[in-house]
SETOR-379061 format. One record per residue (C-alpha): residue number from 1; chain; z, x, y. Coordinates in steps of 0.001 Angstrom, whole numbers, always signed. Each point is the difference from the previous one (the first is absolute). Layout:
! residues N
 kelum vopa      c3      c1      c2
   NUM    A       Z       X       Y
...
This chain:
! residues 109
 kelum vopa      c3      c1      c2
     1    A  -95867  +69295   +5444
     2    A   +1608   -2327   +2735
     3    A   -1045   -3291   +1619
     4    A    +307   -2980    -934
     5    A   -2253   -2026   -2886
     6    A    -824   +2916   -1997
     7    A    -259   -2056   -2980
     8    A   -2767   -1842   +2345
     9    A   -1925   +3795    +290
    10    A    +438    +691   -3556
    11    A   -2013   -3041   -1049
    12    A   -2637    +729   +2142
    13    A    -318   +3204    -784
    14    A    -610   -1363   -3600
    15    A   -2155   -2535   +1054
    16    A   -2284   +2212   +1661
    17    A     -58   +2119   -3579
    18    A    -951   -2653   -2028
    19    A   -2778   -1383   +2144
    20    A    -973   +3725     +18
    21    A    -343    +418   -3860
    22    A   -1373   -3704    -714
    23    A   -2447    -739   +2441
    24    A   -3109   +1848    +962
    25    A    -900    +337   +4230
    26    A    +489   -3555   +1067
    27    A   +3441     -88   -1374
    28    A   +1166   +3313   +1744
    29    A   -1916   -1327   +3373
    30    A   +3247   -2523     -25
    31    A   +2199   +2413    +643
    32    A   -1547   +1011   +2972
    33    A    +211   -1780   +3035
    34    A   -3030   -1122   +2465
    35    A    +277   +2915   +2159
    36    A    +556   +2655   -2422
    37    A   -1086   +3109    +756
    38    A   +1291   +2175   -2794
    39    A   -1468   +3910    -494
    40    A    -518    +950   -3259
    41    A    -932   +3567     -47
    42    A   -1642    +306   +3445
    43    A   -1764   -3448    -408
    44    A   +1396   -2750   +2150
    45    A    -623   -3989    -891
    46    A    -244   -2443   +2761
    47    A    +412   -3893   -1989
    48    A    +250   -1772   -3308
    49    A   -3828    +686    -828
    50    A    -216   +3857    +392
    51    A   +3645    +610   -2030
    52    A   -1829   -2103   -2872
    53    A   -3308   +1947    +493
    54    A   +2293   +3148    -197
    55    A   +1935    -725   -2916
    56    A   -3018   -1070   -2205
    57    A   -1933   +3191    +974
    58    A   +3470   +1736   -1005
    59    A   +1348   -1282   -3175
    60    A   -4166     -83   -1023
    61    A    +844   +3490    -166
    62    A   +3489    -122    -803
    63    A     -73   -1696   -3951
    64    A   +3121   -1486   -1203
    65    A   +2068    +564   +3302
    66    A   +3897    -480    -755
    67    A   +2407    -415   +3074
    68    A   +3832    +626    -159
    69    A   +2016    -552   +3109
    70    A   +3961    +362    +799
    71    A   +1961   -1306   +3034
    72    A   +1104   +3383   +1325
    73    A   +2088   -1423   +3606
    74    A    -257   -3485   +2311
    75    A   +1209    -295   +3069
    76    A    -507   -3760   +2410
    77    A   -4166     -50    -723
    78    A    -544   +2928   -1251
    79    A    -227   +1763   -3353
    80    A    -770   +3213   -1873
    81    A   -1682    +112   -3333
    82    A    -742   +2721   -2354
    83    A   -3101    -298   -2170
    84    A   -1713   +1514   -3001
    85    A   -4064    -758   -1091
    86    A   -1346   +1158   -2981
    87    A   -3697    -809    -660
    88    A   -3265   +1660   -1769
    89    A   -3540    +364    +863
    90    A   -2685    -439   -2184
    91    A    -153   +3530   -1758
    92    A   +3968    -884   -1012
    93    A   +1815   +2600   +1767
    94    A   +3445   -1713   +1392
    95    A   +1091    +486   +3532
    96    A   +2989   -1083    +896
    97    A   +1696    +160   +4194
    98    A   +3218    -508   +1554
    99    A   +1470    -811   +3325
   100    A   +1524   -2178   +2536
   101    A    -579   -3031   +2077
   102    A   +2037   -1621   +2558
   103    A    -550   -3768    +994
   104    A    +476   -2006   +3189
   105    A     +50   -3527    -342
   106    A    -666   -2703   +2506
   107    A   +3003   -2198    -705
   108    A   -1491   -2725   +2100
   109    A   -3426    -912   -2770
């Protein structure tokens, strides 16, 4: 890792975690900013109101969703995280993904 603060990217990493794993939709929509336009698997989400409508219609699907996320690297306002999800539907079979997502920040909000 380098930069500076990375005790400062650490705990948001965590933050972002545990709002994750406690709250349903409206508590992951706080993560996102205004103009968020995030793709999650080919579907792209313009504002606060269609991440929520996306995450209900997702974790409606996906029962007992549990997120794990590391700090991976920082650098100024940036950072890389690597994630695991485990979840299952309604038949209980268990899914579970993995991968990576870097972060820019607007230091300025």
């Amino acid at each position: 890792m380098s930069g500076k603060g990375g005790s400062q990217w650490l705990l948001r990493s965590r933050r972002s975690r545990a709002r994750c794993n406690r709250h349903g939709p409206d508590g992951r929509r706080r993560l996102e900013q205004p103009r968020s336009a995030p793709g999650f698997f080919g579907v792209f989400i313009n504002g606060r109101a269609e991440i929520v409508a996306f995450l209900t219609r997702k974790w409606n699907k996906e029962l007992d969703y549990r997120l794990i996320k590391e700090l991976w690297a920082f650098s100024d306002n940036r950072i890389a995280v690597r994630f695991a999800y485990e979840w299952h539907d309604g038949r209980g079979n268990w899914f579970r993904s993995y991968g990576n997502e870097n972060w820019e920040f607007d230091m300025a909000v």
